[in-house]
N, C-alpha and C positions, 0 to 999 in steps of 0.2 A: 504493500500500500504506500510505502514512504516512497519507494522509488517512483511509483507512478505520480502519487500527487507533485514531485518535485518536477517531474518530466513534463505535465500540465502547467506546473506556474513557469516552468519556462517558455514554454508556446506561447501563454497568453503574453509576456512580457517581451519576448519578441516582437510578436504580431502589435502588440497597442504601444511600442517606439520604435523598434528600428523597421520591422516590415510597413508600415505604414507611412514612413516617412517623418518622422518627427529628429530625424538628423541632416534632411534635407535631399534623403534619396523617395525612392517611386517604389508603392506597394511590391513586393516581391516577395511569391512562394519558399525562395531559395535562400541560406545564412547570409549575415550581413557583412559587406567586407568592410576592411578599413577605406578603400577607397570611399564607398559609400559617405561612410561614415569615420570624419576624422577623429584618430585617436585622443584622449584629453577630455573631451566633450563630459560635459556635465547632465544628465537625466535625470529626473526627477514622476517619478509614475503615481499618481494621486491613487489608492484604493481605498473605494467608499463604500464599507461595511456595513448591515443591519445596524449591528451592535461592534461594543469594543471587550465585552468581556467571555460570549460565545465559546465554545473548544472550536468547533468548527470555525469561526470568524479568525481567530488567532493561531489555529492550526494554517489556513490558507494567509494569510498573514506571514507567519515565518517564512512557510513555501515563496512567498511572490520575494521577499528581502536575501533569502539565500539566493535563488536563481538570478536574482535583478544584480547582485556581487558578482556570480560565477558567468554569466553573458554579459555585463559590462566590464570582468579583466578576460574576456575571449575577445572583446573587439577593442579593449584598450579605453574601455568608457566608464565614466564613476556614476553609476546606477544606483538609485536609491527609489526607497520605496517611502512616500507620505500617507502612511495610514491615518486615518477618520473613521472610526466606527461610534454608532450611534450611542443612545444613555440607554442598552434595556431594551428598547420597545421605542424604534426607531420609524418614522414615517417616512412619507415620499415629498414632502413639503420637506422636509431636512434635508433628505436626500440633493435633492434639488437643489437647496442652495450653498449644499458641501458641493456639489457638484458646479457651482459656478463662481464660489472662492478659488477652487482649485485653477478652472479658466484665469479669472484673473491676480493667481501668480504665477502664470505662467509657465504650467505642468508641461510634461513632454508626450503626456498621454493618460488616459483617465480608466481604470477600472472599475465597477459597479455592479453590486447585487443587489438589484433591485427589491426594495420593499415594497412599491406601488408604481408599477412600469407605466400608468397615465399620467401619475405627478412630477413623472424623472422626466416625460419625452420632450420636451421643450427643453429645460437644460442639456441632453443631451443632446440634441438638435443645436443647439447655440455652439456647445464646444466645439461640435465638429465644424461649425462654418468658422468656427476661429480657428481650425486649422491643427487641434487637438483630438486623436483619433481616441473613441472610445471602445472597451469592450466589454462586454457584459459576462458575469460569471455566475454563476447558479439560478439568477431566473434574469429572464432576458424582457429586454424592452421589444419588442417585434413590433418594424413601422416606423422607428428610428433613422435616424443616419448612423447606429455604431457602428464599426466593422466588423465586429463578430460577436457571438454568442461561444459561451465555453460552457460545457452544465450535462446535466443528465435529461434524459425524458422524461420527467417526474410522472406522467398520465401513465407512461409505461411501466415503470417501476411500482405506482403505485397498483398497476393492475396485476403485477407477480408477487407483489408482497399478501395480497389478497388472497389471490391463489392457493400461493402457500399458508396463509391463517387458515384457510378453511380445510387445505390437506391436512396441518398438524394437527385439529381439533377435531378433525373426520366426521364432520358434519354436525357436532356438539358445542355449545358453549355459545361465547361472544367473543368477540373481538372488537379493542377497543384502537384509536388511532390517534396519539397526542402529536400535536406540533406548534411551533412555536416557543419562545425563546421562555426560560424558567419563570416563570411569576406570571407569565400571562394568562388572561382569561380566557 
């Protein structure tokens, strides 16, 4: 799991600065070179969490600050990760205007899990016409201008998780489904 999750936040940190241009080259499938991208170069990747106290938020959190050290000294670049995670029980109204502090200082690319993907799309919409490439991670703004979506098919998931509740219980019992962040209603 460790390996995978670290392999993930590297994609996404790629793809939301250097594949997208936030060092002055053009989207590209392919690793960044230093021509691309001159070495020295200073990055800065905004990630805008639910929450700031989550395992999950703070596990992908680590993930994005190792990978964003280990692909900024492979292209010679000083990669940093500005995390934001919410108080708790975070909205899309927050969201939203962590999402446009970030714009204007001047981040090199913006990541986001979405709390309430109708209250984020405007701000994500603005970054990107400022020229700040977004990517969404665990639930997606779809209808956006981000450049990608990173995440599971939760519809999917949620319908094998199902499956197997009613395999393990063999047709007995209940089953119940919590989610959301501890203390919520």
């Amino acid at each position: 799991m460790r390996v995978r999750g670290r392999w993930l936040w590297s994609w996404i940190v790629v793809a939301a600065t250097f594949g997208a241009g936030c060092l002055g080259g053009s989207y590209s499938d392919s690793s960044p070179t230093t021509e691309e991208h001159p070495v020295g170069r200073k990055l800065t990747i905004a990630m805008i969490a639910p929450t700031s106290t989550n395992p999950v938020d703070l596990s992908a959190k680590l993930g994005a600050e190792t990978s964003a050290k280990d692909i900024g000294a492979q292209v010679g670049a000083d990669a940093t990760i500005k995390f934001v995670g919410g108080g708790g029980t975070s909205n899309g109204d927050e969201q939203a205007a962590a999402i446009r502090e970030a714009v204007k200082s001047n981040v090199n690319g913006i990541l986001v899990s979405c709390v309430e993907a109708p209250a984020v799309a405007q701000a994500i919409n603005e970054a990107s016409k400022a020229g700040i490439p977004v990517v969404t991670y665990e639930t997606d703004a779809p209808g956006t201008e981000r450049i990608g979506f990173f995440g599971a098919d939760n519809a999917d998931l949620g319908k094998r998780a199902a499956r197997e509740g009613v395999r393990l219980c063999a047709g007995k019992g209940s089953i119940a489904v919590l989610w959301g962040p501890k203390g919520d209603e």
